[in-house]
N, CA, C and O atoms as a DFTB+ gen file, in Angstrom:
328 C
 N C O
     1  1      12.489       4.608      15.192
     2  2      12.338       3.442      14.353
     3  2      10.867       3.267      13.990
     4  3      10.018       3.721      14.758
     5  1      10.530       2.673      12.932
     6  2       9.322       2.871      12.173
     7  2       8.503       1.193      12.885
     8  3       9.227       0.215      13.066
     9  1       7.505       1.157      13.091
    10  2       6.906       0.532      13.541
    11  2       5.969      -0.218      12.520
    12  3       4.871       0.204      12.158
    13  1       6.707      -1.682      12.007
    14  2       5.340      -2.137      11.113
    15  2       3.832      -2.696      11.716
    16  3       3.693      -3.510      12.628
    17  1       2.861      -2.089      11.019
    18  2       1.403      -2.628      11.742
    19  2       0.200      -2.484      10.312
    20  3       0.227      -1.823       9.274
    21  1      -0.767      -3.441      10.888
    22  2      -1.829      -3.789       9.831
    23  2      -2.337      -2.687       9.469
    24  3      -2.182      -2.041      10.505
    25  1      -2.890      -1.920       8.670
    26  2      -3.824      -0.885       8.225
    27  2      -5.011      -1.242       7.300
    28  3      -4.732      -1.746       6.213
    29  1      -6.024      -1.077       7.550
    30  2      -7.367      -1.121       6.770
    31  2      -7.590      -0.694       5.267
    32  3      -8.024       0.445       5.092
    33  1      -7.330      -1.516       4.118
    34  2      -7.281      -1.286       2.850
    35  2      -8.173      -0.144       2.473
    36  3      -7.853       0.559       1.515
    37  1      -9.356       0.115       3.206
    38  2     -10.562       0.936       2.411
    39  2     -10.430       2.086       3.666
    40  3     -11.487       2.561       4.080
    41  1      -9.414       2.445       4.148
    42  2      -8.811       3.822       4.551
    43  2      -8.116       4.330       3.848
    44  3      -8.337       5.541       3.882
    45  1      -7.131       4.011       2.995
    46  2      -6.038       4.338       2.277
    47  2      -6.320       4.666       0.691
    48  3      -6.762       3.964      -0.219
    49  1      -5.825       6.196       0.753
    50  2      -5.856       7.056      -0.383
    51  2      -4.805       6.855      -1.128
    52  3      -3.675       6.655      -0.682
    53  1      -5.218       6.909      -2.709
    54  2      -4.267       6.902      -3.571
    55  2      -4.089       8.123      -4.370
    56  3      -4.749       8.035      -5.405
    57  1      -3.526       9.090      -4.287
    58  2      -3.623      10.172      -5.270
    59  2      -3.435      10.050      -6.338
    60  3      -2.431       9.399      -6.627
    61  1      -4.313      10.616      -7.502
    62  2      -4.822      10.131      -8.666
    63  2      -2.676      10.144      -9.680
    64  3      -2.045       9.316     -10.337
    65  1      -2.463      11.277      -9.294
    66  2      -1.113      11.168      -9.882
    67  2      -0.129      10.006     -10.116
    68  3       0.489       9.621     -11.108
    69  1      -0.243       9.429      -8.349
    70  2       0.332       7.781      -7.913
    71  2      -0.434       6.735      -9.291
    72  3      -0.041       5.885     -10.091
    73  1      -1.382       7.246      -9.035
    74  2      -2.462       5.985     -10.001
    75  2      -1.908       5.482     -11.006
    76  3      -1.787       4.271     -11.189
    77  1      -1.440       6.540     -11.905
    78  2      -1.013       7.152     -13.019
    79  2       0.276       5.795     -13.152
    80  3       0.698       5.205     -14.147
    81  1       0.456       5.724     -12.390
    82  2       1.597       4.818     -13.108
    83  2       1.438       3.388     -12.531
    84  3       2.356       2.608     -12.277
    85  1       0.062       3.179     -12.365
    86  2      -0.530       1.581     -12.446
    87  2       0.067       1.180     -13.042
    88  3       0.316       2.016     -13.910
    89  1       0.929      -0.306     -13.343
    90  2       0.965      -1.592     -14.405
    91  2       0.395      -2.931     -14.131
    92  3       1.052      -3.872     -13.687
    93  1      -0.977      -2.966     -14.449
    94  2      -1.408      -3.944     -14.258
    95  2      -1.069      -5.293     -14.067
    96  3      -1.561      -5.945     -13.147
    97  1      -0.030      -5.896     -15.101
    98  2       1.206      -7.135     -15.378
    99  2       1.565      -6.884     -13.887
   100  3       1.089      -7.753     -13.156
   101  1       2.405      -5.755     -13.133
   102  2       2.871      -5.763     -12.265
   103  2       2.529      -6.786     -10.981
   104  3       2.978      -7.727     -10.328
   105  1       1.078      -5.633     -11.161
   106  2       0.340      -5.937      -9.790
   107  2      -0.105      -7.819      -9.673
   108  3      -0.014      -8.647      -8.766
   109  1      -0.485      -7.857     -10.778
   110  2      -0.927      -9.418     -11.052
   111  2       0.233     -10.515     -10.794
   112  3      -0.025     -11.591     -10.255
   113  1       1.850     -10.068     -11.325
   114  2       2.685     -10.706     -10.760
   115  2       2.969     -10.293      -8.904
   116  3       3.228     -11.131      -8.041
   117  1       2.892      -9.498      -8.789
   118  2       2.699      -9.311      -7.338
   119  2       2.062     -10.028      -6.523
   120  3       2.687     -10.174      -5.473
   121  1       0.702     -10.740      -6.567
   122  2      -0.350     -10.833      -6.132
   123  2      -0.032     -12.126      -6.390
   124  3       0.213     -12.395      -5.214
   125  1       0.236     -13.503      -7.149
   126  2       1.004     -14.192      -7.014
   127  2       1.943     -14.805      -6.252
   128  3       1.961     -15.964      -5.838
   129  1       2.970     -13.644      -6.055
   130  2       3.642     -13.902      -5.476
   131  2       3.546     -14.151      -3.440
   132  3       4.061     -14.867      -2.581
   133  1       2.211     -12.660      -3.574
   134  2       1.750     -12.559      -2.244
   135  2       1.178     -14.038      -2.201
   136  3       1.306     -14.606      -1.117
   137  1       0.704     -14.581      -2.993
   138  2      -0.111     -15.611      -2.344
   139  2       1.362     -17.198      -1.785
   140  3       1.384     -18.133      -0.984
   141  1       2.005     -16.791      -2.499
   142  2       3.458     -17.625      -2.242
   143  2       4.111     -17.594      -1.326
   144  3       4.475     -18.718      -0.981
   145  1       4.482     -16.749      -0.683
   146  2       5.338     -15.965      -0.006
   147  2       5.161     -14.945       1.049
   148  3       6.060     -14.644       1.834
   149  1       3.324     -14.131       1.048
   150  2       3.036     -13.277       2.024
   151  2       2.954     -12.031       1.418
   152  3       2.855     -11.983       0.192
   153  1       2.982     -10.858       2.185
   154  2       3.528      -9.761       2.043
   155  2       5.012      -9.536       2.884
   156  3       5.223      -9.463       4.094
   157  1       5.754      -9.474       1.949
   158  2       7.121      -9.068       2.767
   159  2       7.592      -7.995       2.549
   160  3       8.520      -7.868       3.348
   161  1       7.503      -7.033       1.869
   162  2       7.688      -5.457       2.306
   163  2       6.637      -4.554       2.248
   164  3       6.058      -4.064       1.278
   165  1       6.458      -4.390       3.636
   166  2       5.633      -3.091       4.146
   167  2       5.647      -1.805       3.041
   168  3       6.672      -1.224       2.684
   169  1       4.220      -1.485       2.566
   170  2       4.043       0.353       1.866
   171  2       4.080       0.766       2.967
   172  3       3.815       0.136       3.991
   173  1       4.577       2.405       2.825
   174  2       4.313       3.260       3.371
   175  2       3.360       4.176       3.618
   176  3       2.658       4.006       2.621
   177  1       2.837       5.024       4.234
   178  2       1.302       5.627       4.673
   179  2       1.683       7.070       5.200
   180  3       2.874       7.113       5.507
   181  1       1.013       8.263       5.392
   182  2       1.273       9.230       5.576
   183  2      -0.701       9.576       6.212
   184  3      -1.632       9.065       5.590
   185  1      -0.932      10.423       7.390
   186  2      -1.841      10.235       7.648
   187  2      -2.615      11.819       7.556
   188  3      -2.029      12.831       7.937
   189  1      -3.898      11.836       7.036
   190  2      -4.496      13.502       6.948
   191  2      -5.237      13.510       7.887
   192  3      -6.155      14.326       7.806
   193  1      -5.194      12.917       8.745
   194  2      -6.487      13.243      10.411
   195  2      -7.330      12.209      10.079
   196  3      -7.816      11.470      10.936
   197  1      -7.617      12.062       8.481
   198  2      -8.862      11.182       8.792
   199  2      -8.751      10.104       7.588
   200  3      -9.815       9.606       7.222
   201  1      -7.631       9.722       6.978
   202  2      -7.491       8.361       6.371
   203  2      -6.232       8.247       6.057
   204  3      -6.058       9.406       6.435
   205  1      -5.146       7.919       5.703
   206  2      -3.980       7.036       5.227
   207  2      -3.804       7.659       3.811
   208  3      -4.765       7.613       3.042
   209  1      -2.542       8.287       3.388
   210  2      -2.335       8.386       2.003
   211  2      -1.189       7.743       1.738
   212  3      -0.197       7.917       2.446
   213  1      -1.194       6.945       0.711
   214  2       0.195       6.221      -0.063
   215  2       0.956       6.734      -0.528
   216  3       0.858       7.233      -1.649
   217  1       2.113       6.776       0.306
   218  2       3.284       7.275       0.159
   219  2       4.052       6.297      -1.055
   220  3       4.419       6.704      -2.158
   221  1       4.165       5.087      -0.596
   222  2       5.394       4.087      -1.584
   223  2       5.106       2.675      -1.367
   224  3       5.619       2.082      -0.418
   225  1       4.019       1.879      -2.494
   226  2       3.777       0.965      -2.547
   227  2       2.508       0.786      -3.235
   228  3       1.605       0.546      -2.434
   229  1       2.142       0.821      -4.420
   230  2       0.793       0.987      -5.247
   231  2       0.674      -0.389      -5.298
   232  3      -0.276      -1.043      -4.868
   233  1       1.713      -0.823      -5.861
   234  2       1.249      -2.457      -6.815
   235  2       1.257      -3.208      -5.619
   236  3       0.202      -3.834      -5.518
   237  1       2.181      -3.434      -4.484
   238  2       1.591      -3.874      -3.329
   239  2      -0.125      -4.408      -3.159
   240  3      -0.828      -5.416      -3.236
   241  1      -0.206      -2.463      -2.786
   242  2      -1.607      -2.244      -2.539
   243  2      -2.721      -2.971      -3.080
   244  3      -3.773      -3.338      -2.557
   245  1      -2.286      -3.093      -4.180
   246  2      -3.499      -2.976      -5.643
   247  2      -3.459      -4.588      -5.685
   248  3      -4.445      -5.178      -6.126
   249  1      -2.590      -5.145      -5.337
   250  2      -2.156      -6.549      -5.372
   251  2      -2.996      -7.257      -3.923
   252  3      -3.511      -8.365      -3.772
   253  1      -2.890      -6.315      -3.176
   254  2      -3.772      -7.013      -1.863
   255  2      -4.912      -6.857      -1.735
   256  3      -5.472      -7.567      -0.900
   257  1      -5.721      -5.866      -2.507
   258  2      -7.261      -5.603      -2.774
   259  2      -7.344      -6.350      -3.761
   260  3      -8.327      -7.012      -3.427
   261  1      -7.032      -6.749      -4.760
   262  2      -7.048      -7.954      -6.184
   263  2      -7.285      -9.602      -5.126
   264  3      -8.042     -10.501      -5.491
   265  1      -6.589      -9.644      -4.045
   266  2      -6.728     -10.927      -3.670
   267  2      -7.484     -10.632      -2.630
   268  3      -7.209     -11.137      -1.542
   269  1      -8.442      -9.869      -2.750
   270  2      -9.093      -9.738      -1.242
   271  2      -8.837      -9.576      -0.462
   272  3      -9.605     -10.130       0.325
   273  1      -7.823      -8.880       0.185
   274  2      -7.291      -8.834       1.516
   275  2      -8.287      -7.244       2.078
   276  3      -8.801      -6.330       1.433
   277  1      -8.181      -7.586       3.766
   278  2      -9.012      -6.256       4.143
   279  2      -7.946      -5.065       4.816
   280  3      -8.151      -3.915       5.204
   281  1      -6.542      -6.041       4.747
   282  2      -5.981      -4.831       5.487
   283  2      -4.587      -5.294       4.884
   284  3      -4.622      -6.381       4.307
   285  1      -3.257      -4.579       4.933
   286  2      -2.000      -4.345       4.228
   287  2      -1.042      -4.158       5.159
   288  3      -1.339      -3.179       5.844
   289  1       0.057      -4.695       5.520
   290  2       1.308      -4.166       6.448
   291  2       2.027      -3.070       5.883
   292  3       2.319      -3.178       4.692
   293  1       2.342      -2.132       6.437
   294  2       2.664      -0.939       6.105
   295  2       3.272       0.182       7.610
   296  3       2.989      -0.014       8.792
   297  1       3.961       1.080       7.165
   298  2       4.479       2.000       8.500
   299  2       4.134       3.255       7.776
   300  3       4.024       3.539       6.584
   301  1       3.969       4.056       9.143
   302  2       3.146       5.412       8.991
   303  2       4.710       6.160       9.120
   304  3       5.498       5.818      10.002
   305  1       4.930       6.903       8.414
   306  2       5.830       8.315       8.084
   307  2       5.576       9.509       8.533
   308  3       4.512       9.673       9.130
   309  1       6.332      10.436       8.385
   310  2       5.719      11.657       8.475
   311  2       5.796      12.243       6.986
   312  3       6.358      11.779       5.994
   313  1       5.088      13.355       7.145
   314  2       4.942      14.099       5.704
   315  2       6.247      14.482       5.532
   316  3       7.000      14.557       6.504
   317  1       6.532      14.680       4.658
   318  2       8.346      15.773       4.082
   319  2       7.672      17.054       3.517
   320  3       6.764      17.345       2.739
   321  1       9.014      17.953       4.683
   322  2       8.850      18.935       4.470
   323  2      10.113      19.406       3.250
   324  3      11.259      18.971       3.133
   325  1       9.443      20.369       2.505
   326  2      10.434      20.865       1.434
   327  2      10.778      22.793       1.871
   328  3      11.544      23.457       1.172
């Protein structure tokens, strides 16, 4: 079972591809809402030895650095293998 816990916003990598499908509107309604309501679903994280990569949750993300936050609830995964 996946364990939710705080993670440090300015550890966590976004690969430029993920980026790619920013929607700003999104994140801004997001961020809103965080301020209403919290964060209530955890992104996901995947770890390279030495920082956090975003697996599933951009506008989250992008939504909790927009309101200043220093850290994000989120659970660590493992990589998928193909």
């Amino acid at each position: 079972m996946l364990e939710r816990r705080g993670f440090p916003i300015e550890m966590i990598y976004v690969p430029a591809k993920r980026l790619k499908t920013l929607e700003p509107d999104k994140v801004t309604a997001l961020a809103e809402d965080i301020l209403t309501n919290g964060q209530t679903t955890p992104i996901r994280l995947r770890t390279d030895g030495q920082r956090f990569i975003l697996m599933e949750g951009l506008h989250r993300l992008e939504a909790m650095r927009a309101l200043g936050e220093q850290s994000i609830d989120g659970y660590l995964v493992g990589s998928r293998l193909h």
